[in-house]
N, CA, C and O atoms as a CHARMM CRD file, in Angstrom:
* protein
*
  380
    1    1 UNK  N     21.44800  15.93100  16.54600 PROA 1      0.00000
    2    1 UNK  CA    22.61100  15.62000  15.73900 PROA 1      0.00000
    3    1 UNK  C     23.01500  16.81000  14.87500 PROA 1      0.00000
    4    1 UNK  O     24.04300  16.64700  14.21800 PROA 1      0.00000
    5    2 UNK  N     22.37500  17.99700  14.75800 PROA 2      0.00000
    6    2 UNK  CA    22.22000  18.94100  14.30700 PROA 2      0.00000
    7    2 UNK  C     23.71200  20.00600  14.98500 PROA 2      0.00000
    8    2 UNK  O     24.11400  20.95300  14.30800 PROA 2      0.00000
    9    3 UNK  N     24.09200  19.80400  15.77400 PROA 3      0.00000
   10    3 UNK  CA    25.35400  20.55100  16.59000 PROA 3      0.00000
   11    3 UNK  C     26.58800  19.86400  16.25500 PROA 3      0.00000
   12    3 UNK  O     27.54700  20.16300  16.96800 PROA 3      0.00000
   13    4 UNK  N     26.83200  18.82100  15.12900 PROA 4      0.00000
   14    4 UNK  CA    27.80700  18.19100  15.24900 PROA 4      0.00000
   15    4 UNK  C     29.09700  17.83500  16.10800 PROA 4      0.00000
   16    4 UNK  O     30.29600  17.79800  15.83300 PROA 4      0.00000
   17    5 UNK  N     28.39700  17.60200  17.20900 PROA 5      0.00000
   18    5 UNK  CA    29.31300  16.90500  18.37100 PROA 5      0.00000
   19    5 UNK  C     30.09800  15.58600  18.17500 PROA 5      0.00000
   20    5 UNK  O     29.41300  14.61500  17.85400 PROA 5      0.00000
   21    6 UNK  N     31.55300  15.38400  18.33100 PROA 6      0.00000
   22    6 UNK  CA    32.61200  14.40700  18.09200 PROA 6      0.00000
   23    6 UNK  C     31.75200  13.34600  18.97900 PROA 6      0.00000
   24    6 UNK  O     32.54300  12.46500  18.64100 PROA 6      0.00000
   25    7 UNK  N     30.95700  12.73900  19.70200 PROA 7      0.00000
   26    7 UNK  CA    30.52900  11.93600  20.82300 PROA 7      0.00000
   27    7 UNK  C     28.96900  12.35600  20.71700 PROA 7      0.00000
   28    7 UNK  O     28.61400  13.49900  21.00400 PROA 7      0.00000
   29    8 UNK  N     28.07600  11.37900  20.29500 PROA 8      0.00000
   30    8 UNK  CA    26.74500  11.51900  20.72900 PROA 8      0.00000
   31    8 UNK  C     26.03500  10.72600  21.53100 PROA 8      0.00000
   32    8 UNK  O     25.78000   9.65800  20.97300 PROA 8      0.00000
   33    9 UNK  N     25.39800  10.85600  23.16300 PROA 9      0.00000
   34    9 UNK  CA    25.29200   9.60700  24.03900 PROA 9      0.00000
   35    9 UNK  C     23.59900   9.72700  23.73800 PROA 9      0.00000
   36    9 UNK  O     22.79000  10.65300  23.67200 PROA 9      0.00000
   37   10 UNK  N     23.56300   8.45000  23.61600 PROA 10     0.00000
   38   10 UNK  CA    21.93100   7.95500  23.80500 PROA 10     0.00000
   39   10 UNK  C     21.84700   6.66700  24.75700 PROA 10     0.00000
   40   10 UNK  O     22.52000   5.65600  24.95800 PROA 10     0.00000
   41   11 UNK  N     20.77300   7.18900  25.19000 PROA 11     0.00000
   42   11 UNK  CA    20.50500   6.59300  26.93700 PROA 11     0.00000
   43   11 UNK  C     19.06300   6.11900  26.66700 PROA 11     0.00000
   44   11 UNK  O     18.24900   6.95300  27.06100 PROA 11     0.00000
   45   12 UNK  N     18.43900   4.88500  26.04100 PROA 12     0.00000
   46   12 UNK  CA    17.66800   4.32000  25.62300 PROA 12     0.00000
   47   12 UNK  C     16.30200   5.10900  24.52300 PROA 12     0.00000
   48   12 UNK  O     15.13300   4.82400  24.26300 PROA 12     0.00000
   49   13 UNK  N     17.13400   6.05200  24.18100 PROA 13     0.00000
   50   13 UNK  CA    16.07300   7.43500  23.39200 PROA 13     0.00000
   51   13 UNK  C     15.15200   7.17200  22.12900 PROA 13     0.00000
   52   13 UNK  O     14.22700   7.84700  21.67900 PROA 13     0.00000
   53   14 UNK  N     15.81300   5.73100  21.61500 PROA 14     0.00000
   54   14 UNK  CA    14.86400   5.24400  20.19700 PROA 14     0.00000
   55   14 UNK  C     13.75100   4.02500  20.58600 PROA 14     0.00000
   56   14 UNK  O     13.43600   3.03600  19.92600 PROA 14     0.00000
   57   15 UNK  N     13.38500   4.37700  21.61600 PROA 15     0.00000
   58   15 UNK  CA    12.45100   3.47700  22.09800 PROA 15     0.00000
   59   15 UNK  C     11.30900   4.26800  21.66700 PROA 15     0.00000
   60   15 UNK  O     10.36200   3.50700  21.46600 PROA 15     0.00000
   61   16 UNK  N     11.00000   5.52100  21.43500 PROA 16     0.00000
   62   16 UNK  CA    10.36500   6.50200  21.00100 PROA 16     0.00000
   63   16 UNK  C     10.09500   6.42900  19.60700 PROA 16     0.00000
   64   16 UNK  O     11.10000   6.43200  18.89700 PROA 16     0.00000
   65   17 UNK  N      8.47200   6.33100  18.76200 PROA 17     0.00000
   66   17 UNK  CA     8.86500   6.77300  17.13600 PROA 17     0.00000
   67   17 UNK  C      8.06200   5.36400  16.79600 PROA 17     0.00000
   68   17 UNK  O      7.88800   4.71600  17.82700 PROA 17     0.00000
   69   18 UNK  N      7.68100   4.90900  15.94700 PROA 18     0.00000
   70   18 UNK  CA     7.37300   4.46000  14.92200 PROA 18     0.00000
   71   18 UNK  C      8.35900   3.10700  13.89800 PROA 18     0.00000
   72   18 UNK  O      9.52100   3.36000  13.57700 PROA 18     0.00000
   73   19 UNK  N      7.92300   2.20600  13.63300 PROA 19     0.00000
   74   19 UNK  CA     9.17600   1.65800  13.06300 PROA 19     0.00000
   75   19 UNK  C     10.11500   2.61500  11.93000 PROA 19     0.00000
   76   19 UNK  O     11.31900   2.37200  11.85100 PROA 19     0.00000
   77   20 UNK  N      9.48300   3.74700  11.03500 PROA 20     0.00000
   78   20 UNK  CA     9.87500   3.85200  10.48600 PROA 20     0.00000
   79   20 UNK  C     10.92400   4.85200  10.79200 PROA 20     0.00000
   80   20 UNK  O     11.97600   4.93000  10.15700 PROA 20     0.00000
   81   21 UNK  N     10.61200   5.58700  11.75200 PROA 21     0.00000
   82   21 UNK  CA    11.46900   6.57100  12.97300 PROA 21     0.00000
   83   21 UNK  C     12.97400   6.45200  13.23300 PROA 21     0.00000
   84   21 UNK  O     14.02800   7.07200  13.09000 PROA 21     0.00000
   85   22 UNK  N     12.30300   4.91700  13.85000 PROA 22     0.00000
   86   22 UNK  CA    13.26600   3.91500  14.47400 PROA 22     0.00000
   87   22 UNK  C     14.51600   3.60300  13.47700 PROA 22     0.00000
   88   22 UNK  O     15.72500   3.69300  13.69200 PROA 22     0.00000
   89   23 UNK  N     13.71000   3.15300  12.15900 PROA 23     0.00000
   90   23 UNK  CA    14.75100   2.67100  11.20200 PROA 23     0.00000
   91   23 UNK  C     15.64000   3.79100  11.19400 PROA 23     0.00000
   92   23 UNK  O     16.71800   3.71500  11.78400 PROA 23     0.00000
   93   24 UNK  N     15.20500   5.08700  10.42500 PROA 24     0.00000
   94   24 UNK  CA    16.07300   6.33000   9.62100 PROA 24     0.00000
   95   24 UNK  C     16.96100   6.76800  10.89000 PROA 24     0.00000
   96   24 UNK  O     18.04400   7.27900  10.60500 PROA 24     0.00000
   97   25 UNK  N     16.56800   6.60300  12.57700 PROA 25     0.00000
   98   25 UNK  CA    17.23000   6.62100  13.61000 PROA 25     0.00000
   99   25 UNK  C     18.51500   5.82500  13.36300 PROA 25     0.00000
  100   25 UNK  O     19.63700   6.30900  13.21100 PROA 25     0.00000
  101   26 UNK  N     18.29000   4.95600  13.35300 PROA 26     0.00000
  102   26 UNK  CA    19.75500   3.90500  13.22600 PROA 26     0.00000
  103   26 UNK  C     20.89500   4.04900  12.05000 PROA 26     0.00000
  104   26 UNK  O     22.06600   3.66900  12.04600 PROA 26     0.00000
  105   27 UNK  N     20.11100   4.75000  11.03700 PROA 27     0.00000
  106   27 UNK  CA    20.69200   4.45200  10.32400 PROA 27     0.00000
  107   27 UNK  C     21.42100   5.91100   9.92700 PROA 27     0.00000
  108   27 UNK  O     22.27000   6.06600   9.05000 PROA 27     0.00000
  109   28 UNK  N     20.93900   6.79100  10.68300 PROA 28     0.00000
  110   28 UNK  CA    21.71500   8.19800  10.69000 PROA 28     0.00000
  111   28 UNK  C     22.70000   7.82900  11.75000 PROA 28     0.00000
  112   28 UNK  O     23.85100   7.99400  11.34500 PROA 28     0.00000
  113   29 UNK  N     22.61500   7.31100  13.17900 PROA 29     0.00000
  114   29 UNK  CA    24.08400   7.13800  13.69300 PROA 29     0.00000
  115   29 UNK  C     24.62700   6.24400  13.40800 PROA 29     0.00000
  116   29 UNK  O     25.70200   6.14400  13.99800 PROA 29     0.00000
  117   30 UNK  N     24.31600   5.15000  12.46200 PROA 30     0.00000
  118   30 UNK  CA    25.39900   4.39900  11.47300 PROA 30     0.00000
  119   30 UNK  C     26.39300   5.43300  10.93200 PROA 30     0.00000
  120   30 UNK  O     27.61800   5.34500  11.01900 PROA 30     0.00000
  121   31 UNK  N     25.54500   6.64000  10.23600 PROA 31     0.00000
  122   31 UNK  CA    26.41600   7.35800   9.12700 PROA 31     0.00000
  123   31 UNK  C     27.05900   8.39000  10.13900 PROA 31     0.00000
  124   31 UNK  O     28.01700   8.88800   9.54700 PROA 31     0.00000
  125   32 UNK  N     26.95700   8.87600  11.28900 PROA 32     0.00000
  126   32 UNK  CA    27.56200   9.70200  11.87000 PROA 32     0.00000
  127   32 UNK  C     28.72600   8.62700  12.64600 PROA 32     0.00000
  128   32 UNK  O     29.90000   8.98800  12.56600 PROA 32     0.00000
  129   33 UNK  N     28.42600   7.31700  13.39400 PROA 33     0.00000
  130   33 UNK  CA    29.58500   6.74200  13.69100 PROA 33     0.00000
  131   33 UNK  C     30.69500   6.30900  12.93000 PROA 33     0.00000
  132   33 UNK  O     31.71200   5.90500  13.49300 PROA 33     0.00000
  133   34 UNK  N     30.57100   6.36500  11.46500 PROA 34     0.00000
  134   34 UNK  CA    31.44500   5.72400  10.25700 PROA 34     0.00000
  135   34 UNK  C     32.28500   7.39300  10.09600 PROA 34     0.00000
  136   34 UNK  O     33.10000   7.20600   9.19300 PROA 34     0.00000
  137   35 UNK  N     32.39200   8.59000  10.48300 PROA 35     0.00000
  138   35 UNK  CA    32.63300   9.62100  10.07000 PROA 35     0.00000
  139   35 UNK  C     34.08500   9.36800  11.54300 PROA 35     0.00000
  140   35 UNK  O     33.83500   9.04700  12.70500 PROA 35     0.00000
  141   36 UNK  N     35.67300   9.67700  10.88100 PROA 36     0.00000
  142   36 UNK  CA    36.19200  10.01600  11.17700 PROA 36     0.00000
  143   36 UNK  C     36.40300  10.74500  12.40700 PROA 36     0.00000
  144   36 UNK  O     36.01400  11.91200  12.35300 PROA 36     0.00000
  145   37 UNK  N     36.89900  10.38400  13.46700 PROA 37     0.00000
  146   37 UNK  CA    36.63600  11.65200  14.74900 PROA 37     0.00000
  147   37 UNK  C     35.43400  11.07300  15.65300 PROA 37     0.00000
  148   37 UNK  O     35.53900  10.96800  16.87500 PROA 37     0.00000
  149   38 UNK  N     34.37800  10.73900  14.99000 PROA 38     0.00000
  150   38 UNK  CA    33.04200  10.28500  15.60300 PROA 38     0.00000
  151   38 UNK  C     33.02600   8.97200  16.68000 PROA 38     0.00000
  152   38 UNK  O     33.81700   8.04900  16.87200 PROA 38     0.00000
  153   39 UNK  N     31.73900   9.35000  17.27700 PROA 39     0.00000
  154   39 UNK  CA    31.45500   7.88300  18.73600 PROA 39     0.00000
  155   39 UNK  C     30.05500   8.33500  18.83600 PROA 39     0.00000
  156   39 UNK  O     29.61800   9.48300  18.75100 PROA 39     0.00000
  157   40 UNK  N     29.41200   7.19100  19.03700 PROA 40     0.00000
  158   40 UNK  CA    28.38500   7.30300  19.75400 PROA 40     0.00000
  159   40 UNK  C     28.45500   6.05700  20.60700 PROA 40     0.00000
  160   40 UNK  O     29.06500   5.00400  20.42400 PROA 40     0.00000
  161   41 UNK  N     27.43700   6.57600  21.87300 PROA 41     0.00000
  162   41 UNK  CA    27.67000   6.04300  23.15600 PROA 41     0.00000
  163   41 UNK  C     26.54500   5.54000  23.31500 PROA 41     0.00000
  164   41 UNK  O     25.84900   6.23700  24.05400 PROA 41     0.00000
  165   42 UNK  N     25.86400   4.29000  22.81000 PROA 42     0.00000
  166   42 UNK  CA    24.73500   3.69900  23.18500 PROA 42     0.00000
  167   42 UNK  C     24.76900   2.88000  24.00400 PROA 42     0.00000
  168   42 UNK  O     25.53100   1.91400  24.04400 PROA 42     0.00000
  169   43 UNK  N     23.53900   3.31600  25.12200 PROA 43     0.00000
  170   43 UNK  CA    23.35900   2.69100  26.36500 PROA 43     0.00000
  171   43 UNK  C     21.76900   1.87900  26.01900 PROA 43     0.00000
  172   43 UNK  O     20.85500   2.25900  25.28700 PROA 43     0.00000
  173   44 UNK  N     21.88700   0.67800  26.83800 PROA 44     0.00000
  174   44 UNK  CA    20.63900  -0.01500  26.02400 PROA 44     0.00000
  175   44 UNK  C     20.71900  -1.23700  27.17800 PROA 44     0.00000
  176   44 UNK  O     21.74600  -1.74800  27.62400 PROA 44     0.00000
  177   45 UNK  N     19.35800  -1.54400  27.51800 PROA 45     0.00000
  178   45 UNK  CA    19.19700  -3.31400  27.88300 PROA 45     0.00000
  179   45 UNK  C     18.20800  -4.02700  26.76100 PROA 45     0.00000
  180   45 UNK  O     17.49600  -5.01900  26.91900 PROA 45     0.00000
  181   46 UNK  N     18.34800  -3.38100  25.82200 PROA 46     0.00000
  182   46 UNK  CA    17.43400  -4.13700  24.77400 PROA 46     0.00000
  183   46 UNK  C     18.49900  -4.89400  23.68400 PROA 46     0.00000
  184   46 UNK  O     18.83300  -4.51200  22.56300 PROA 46     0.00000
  185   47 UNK  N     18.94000  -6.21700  24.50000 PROA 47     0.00000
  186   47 UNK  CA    19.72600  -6.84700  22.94100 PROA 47     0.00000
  187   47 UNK  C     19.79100  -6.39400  21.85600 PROA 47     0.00000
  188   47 UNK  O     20.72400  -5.77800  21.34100 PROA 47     0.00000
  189   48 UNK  N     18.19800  -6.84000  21.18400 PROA 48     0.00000
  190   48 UNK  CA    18.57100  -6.94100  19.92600 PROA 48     0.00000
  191   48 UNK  C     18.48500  -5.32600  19.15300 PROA 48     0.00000
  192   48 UNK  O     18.53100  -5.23800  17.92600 PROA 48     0.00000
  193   49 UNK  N     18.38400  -4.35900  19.85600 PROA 49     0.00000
  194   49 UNK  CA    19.25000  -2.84300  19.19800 PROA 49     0.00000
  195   49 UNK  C     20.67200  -3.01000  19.35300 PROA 49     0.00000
  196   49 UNK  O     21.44900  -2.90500  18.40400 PROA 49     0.00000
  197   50 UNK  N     21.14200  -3.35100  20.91800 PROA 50     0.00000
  198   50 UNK  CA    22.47000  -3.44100  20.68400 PROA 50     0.00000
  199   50 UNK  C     23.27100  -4.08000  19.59200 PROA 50     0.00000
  200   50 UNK  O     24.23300  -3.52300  19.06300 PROA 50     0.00000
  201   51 UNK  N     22.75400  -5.48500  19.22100 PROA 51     0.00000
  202   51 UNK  CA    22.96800  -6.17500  18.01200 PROA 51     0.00000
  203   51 UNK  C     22.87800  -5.50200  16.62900 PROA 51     0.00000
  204   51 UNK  O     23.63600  -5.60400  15.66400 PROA 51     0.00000
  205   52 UNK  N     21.97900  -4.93400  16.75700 PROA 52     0.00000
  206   52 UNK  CA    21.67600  -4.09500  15.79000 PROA 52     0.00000
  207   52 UNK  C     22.93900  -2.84600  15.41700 PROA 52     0.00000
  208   52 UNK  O     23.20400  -2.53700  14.25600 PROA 52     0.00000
  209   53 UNK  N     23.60900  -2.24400  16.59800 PROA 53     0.00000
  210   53 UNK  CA    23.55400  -1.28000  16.49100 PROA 53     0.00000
  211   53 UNK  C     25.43000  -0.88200  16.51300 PROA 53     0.00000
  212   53 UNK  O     26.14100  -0.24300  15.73700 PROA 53     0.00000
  213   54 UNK  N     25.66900  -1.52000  17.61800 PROA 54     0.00000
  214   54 UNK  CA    27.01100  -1.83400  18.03500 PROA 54     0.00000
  215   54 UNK  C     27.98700  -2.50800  17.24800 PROA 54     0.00000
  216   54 UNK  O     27.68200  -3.49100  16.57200 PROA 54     0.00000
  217   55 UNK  N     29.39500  -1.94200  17.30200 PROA 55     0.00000
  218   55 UNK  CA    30.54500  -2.18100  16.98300 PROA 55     0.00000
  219   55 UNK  C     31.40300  -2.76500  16.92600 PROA 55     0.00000
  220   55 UNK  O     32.17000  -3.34400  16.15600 PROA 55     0.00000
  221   56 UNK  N     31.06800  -2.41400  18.51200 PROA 56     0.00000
  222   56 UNK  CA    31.93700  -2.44600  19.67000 PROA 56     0.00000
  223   56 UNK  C     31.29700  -2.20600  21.38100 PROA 56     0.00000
  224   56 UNK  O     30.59600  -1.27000  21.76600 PROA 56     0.00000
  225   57 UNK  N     31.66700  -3.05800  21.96800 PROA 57     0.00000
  226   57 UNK  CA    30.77900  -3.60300  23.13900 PROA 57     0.00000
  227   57 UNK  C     31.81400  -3.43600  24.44100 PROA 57     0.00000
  228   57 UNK  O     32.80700  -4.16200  24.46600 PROA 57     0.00000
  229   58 UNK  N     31.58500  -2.48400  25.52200 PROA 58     0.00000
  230   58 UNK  CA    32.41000  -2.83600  26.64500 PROA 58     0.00000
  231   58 UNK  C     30.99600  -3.13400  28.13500 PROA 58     0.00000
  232   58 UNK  O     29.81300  -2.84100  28.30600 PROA 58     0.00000
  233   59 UNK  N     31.68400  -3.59400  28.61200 PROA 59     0.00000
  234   59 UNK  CA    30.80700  -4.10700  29.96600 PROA 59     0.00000
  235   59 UNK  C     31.72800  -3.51100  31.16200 PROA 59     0.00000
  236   59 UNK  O     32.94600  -3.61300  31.31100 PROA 59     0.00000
  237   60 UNK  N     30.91500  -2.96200  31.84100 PROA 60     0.00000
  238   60 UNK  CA    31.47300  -1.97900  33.02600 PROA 60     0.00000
  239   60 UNK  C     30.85100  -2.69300  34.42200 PROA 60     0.00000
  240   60 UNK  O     29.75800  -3.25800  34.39200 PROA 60     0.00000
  241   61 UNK  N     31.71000  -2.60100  35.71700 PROA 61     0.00000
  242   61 UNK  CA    31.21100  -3.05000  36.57400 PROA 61     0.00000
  243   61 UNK  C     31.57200  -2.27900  37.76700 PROA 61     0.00000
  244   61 UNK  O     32.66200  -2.31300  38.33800 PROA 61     0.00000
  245   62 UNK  N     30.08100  -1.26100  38.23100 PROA 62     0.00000
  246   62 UNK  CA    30.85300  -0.36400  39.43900 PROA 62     0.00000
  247   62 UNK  C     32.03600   0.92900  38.57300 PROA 62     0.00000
  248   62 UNK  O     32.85800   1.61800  39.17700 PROA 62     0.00000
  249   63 UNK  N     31.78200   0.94600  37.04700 PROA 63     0.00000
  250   63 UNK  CA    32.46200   2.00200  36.64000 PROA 63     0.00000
  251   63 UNK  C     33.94000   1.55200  36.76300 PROA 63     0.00000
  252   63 UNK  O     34.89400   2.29300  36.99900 PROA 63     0.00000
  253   64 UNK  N     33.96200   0.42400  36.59500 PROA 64     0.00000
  254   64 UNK  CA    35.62900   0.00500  35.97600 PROA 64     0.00000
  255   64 UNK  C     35.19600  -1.15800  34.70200 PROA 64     0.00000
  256   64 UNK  O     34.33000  -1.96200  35.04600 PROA 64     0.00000
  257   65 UNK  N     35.55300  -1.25100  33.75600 PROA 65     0.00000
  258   65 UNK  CA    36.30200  -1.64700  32.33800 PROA 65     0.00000
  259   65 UNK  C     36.17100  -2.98200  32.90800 PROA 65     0.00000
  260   65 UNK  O     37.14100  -3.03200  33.66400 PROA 65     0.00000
  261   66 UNK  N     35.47400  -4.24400  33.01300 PROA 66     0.00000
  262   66 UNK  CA    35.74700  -5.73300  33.21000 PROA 66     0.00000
  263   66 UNK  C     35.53000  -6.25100  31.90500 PROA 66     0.00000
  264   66 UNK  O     35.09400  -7.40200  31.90400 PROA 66     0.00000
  265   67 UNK  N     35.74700  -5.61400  30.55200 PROA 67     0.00000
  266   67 UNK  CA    35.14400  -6.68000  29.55900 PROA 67     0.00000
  267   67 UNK  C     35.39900  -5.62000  28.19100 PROA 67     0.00000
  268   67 UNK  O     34.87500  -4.53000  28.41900 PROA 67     0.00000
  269   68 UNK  N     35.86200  -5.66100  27.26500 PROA 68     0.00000
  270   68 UNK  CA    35.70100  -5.21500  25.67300 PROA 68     0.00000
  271   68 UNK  C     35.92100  -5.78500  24.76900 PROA 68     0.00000
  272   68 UNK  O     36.83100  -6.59800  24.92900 PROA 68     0.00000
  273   69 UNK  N     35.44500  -5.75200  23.69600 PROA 69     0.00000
  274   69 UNK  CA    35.39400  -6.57000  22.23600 PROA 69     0.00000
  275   69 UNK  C     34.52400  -6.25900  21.25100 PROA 69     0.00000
  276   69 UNK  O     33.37400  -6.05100  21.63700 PROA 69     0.00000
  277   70 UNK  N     34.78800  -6.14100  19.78400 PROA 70     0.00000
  278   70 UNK  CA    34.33700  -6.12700  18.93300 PROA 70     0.00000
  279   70 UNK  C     33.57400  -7.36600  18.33500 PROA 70     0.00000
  280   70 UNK  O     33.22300  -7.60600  17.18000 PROA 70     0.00000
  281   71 UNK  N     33.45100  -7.99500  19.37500 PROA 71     0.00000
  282   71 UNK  CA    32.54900  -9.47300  18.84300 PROA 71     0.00000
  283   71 UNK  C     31.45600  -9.27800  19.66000 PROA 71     0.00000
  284   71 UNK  O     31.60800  -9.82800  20.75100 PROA 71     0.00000
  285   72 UNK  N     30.37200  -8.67600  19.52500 PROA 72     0.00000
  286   72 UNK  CA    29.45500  -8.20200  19.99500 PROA 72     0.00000
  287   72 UNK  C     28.58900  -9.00700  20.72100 PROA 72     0.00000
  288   72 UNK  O     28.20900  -8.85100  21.88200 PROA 72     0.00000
  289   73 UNK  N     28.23100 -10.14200  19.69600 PROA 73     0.00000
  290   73 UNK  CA    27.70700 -11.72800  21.03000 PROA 73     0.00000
  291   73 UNK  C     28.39800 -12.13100  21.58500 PROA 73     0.00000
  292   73 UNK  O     28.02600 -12.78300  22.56100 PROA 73     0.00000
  293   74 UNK  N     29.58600 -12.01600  21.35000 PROA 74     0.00000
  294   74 UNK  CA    30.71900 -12.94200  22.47500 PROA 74     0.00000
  295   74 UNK  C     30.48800 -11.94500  23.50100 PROA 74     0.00000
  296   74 UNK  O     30.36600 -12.57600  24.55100 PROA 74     0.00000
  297   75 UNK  N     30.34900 -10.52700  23.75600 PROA 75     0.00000
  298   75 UNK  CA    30.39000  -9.40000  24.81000 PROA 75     0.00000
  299   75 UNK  C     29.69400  -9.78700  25.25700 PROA 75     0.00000
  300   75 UNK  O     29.95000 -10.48900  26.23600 PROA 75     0.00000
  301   76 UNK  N     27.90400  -9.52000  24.69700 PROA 76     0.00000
  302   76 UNK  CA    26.89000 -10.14800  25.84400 PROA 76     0.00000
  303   76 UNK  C     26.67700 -11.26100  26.06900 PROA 76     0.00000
  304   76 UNK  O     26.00000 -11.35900  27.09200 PROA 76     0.00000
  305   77 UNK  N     26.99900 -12.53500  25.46500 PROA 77     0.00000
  306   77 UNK  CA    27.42400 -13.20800  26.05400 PROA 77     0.00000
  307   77 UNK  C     28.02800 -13.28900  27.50200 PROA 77     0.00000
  308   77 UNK  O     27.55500 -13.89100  28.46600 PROA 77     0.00000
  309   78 UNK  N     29.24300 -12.50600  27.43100 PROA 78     0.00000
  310   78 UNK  CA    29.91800 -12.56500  28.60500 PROA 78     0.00000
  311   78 UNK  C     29.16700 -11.64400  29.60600 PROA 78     0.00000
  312   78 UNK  O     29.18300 -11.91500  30.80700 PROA 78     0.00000
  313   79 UNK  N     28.64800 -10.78900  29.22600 PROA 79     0.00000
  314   79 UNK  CA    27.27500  -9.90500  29.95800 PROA 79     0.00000
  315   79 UNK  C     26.67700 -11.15400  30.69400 PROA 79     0.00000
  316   79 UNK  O     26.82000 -11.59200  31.83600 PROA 79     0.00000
  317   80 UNK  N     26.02400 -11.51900  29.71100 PROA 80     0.00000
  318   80 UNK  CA    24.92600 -12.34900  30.71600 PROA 80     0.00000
  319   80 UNK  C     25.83000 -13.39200  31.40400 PROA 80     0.00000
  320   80 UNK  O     25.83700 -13.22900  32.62400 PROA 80     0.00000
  321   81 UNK  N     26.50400 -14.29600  31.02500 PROA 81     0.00000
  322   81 UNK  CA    27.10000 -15.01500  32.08500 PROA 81     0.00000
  323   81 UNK  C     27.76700 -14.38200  33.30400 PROA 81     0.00000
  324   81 UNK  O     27.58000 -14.88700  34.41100 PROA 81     0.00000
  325   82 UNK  N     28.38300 -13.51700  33.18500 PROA 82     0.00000
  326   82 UNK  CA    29.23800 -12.73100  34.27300 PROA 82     0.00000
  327   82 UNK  C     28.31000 -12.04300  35.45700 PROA 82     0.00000
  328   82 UNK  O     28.13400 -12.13900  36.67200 PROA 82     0.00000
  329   83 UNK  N     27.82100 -11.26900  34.29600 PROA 83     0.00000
  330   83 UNK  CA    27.41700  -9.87800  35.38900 PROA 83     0.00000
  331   83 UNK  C     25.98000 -10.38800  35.67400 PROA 83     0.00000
  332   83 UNK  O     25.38000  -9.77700  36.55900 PROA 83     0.00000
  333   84 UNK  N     25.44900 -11.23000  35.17200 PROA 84     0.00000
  334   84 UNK  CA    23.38700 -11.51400  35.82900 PROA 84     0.00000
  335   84 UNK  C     23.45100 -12.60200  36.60600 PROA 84     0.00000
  336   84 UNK  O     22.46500 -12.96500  37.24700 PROA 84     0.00000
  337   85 UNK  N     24.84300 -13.38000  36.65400 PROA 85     0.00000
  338   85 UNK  CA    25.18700 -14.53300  38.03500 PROA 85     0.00000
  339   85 UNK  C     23.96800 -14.00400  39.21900 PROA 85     0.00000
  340   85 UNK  O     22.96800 -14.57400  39.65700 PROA 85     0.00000
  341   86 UNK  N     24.42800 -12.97100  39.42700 PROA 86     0.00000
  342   86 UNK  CA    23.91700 -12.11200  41.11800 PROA 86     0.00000
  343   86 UNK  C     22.98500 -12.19800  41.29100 PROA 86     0.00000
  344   86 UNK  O     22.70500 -12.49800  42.45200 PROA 86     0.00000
  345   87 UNK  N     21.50700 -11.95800  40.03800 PROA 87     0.00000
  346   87 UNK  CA    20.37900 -12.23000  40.17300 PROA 87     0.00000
  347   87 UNK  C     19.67800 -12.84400  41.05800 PROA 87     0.00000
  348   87 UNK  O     19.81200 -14.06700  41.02000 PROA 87     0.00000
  349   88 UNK  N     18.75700 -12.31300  42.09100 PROA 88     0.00000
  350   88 UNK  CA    18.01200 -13.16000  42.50300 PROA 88     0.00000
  351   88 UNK  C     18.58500 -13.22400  43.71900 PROA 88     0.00000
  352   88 UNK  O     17.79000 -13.27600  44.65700 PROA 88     0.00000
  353   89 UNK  N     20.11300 -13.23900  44.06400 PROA 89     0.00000
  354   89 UNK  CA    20.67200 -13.23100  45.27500 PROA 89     0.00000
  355   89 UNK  C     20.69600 -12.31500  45.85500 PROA 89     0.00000
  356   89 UNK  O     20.81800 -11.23300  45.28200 PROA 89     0.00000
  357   90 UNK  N     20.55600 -12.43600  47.60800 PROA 90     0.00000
  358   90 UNK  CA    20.52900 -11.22600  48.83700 PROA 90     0.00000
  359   90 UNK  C     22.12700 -10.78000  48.31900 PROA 90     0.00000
  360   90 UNK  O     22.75400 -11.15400  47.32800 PROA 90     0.00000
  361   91 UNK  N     22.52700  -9.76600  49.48500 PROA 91     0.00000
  362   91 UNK  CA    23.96200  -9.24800  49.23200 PROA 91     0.00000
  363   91 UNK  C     24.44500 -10.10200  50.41300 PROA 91     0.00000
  364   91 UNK  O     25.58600  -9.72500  50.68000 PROA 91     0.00000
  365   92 UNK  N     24.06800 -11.07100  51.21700 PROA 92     0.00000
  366   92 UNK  CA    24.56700 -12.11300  51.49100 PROA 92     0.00000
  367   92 UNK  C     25.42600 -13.13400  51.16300 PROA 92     0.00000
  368   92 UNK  O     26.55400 -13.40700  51.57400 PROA 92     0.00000
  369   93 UNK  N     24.70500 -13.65300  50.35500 PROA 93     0.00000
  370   93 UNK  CA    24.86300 -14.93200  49.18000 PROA 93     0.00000
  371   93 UNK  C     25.83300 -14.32200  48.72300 PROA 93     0.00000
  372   93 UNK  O     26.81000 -15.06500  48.63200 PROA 93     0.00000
  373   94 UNK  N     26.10800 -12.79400  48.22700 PROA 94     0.00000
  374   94 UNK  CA    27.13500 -12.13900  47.05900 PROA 94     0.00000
  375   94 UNK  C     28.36600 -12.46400  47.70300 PROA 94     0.00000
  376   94 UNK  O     29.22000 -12.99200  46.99100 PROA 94     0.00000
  377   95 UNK  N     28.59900 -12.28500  48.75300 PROA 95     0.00000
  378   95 UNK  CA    29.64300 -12.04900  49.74900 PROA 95     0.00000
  379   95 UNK  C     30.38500 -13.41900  50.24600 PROA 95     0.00000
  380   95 UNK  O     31.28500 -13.36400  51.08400 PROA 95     0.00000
């Protein structure tokens, strides 16, 4: 965070550290996402960081946009109902 980049992506990286790590982690890209200009791009299958962590929530499918909102349980919500249907099914069944 040291290069001040407009966009910082993290790709499950605070799984690493200590609780106390963890905490001062979150709570520095709190203060860098509240800064004007700023994004960070957290990628996560761990709910409750996303809950934690998020804004703002989009759900992608195949790299197209099926889902955005700032109501963050209503998103995964719609996560899990939508997109984990498939579970468990051949690409048979999908079809």
């Amino acid at each position: 965070m040291s290069t001040d980049p407009d966009v910082f992506i993290i790709d499950e990286s605070l799984a690493v550290g200590d609780s106390v790590f963890k905490a001062k982690c979150v709570d520095n890209l709190r203060a860098f996402a509240d800064q004007p200009g700023k994004g960070v791009l957290f990628v996560s299958n761990q709910i409750r960081k996303v809950l934690k962590i998020a804004d703002r929530l989009i759900v992608m499918d195949q790299g197209a946009i099926i889902h955005e909102t700032k109501d963050i349980a209503a998103g995964l919500e719609f996560y899990i109902s939508t997109c984990c249907k498939h579970l468990g099914k051949t690409e048979r069944q999908k079809k």
